[in-house]
Every structure is written in structure tokens, then in C-alpha cells.
KOLKOL-802027 format. One line per 2 residues: number of its first residue (from 0); their letters; for each residue y, x, z of C-alpha. Coordinates in steps of 0.001 Angstrom, whole numbers, plus 500000, padded with zeros to 6 digits. Layout:
! residues N
NUM) a) Y,X,Z; ...
//
This chain:
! residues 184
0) xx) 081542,104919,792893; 078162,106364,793191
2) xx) 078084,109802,792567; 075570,111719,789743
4) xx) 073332,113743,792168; 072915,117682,790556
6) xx) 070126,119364,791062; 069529,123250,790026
8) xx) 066015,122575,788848; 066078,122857,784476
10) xx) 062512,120390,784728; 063969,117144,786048
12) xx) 065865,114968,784077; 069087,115291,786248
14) xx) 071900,117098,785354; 072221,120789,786265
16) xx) 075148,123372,786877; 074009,126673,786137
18) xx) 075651,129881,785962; 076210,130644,782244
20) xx) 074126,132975,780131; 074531,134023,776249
22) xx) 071977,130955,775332; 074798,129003,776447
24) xx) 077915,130336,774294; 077260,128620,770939
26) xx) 077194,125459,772594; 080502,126236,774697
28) xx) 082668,127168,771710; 081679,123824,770143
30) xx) 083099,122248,773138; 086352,124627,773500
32) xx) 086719,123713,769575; 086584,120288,770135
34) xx) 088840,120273,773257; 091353,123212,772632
36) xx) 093222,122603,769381; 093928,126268,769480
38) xx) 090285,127038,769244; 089511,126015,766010
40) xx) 092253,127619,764045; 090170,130765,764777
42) xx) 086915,131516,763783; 083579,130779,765432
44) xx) 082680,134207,765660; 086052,135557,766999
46) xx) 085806,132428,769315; 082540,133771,770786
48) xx) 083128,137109,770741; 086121,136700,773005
50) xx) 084680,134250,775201; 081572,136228,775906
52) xx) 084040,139903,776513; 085999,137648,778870
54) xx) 083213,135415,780564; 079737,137528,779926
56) xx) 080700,140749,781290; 076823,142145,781972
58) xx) 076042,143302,785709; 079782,142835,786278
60) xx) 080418,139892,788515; 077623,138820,790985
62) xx) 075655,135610,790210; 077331,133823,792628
64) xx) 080661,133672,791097; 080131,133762,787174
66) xx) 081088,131276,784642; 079785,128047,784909
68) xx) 077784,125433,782381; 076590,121654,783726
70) xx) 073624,120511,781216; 072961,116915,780496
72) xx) 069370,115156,781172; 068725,116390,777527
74) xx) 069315,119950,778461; 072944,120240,776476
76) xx) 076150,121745,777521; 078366,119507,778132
78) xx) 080805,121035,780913; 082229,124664,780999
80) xx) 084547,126280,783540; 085118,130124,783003
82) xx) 085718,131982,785987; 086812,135791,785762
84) xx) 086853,137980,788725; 088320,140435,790621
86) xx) 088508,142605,793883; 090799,144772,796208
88) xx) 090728,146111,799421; 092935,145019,802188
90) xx) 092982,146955,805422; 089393,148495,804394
92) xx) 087967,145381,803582; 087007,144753,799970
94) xx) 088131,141116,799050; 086852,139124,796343
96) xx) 088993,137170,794006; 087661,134339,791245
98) xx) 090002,132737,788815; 088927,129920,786652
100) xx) 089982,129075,783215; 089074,126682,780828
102) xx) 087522,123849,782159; 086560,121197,779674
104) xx) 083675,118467,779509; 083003,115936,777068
106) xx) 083612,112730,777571; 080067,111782,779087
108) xx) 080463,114218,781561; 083779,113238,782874
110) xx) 082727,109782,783212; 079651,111591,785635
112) xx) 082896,113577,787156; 081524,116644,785616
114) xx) 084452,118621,785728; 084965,118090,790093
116) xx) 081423,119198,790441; 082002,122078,788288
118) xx) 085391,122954,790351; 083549,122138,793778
120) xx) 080573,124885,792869; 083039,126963,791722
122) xx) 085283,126214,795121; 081985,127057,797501
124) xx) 080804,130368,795846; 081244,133851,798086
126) xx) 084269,134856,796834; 086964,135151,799610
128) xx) 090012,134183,797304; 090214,131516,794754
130) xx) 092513,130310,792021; 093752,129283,788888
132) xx) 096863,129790,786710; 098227,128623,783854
134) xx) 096646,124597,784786; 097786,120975,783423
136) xx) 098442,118500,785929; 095280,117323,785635
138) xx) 093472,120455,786870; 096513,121031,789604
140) xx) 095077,117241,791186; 091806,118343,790764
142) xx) 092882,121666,792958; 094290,119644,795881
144) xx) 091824,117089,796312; 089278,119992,797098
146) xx) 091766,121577,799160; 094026,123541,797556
148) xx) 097569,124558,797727; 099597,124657,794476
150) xx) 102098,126834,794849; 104785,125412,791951
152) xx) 108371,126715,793011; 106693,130351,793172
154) xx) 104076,130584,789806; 103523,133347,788846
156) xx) 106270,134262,785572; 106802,138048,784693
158) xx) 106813,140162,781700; 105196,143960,781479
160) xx) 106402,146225,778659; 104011,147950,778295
162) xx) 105394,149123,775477; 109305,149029,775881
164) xx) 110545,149653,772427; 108709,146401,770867
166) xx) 109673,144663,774157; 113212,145228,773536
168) xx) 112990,144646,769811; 111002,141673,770090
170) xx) 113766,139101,769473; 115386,140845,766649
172) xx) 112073,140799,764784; 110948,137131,765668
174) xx) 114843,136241,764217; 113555,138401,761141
176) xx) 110310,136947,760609; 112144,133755,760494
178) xx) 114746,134704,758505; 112313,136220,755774
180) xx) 110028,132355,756028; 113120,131102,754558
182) xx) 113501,133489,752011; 109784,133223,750981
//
């Protein structure tokens, strides 16, 4: 298979990975609408507004390691993968830590194996840790063919009450809620 070749330069008629900017968001809820059921039983405007609060945080996350956007020849989005990130300091070193979400690509851009080259820019950038939970199978293949480890038998599952009262009350109420959908 020969592969697409990418090339950062918007003025060539080759496809481009970029790092996302607010131009871009319109055209990446269209695609998270089209490809996340979920997505469209909100509206367009919540859609955005949350994805730009979680992805678009201004001055917050270097260049290198923001959200990503691969354009077609005709200058369109067609593949997103949303990175968040994150840092800590471990024996007075400050480590940086990326976590992508949401990768997606129409159907054009898979068969151009969008969605590797989107993990593989994602997999190079400066950050010293990288990861993702909460994948499909899909993305967890995707993971170890660039050289990651999933780590299955010890995901990440825990609960925080934050608020302990509605923690604890929780099931009682979801039984209620049900209980008063019958009623109704």
C-alpha cells in the first residue's frame, strides 16, 4: 500500500495535519455529529462550546501537543483527534502528559489512513507521557502498532464522591426516576 505523503504546507494540494484552531470547530462538530451518535442528541452550540472549553484552551497547552485536524486537498476537515494535557513533577522534573480523545475521520480519510497519521503526530510530539482511555478496540490496535502498551487487566475504574450524599443516594433515585417513568 502506498502511503498518502502529508505535508504541513496549507498551498499544495496534499493533505495537511495541523494543530487545530477555532476556524476549525464548526467543521469538527459536523464530523463528531456524524460519527458519535451521542453528539447529535445535543445541540450544535452546546457541542462546540464544550469541545472548544475542552480542546481550545488559549495559551494553555504548547503548540506542540494541541488537538489535531488533517485537511483534505480541498482544504476540509476531515480527521480530528483531541488531545488534552497535563503535567506533574517527579523528582523535580516537570513531566508532560497528553491524552487523546475522540478520534474520528470520514470515510475518505480512513481509506488515506488518516486516523494512524493523526495518532503517529500525535505519538512524536514533546510530551514525555502519552495515552488514551476510555478506547474501542479499534483505537487499542491502532495504540500497539505504534508502540504502545495497553494495559487491560489494570484500566483505570474508580468513582470520586465528590459529593457523598448524592453518591450514596444515587441508586435509590435512579430506582425512583424509573419508578415515576412508569407512572407517567
Amino acid at each position: 500500500m502506498k502511503l498518502q505523503h502529508f505535508n504541513q504546507d496549507n498551498s499544495s494540494k496534499k493533505r495537511v495535519i495541523t494543530p487545530l484552531e477555532v476556524k476549525d470547530f464548526d467543521e469538527v462538530v459536523a464530523l463528531s455529529q456524524k460519527y458519535f451518535p451521542r453528539s447529535s442528541e445535543v445541540s450544535t452550540r452546546y457541542l462546540k462550546n464544550t469541545l472548544q472549553g475542552l480542546y481550545f484552551r488559549k495559551n494553555e497547552n504548547p503548540i506542540e501537543i494541541r488537538s489535531l485536524v488533517s485537511r483534505s486537498k480541498e482544504g476540509r476537515v476531515d480527521g480530528f483527534l483531541g488531545v488534552t494535557t497535563n503535567s506533574f513533577f517527579y523528582k523535580g522534573d516537570k513531566i508532560s502528559v497528553a491524552n487523546c480523545h475522540h478520534l474520528m475521520a470520514t470515510e475518505e480519510a480512513r481509506s488515506n489512513i488518516v486516523p494512524m497519521k493523526l495518532l503517529q503526530k500525535f505519538i512524536s510530539g514533546p510530551q514525555v507521557l502519552s495515552f488514551s482511555d476510555g478506547s474501542v478496540e479499534t483505537m487499542r490496535l491502532f495504540w500497539e502498532r505504534f508502540g504502545g502498551e495497553p494495559v487491560i487487566s489494570e484500566s483505570i475504574y474508580y468513582k470520586v464522591p465528590l459529593r457523598p450524599a448524592s453518591f450514596a443516594l444515587r441508586p435509590l433515585l435512579k430506582n425512583l426516576h424509573k419508578s415515576l417513568n412508569k407512572i407517567a
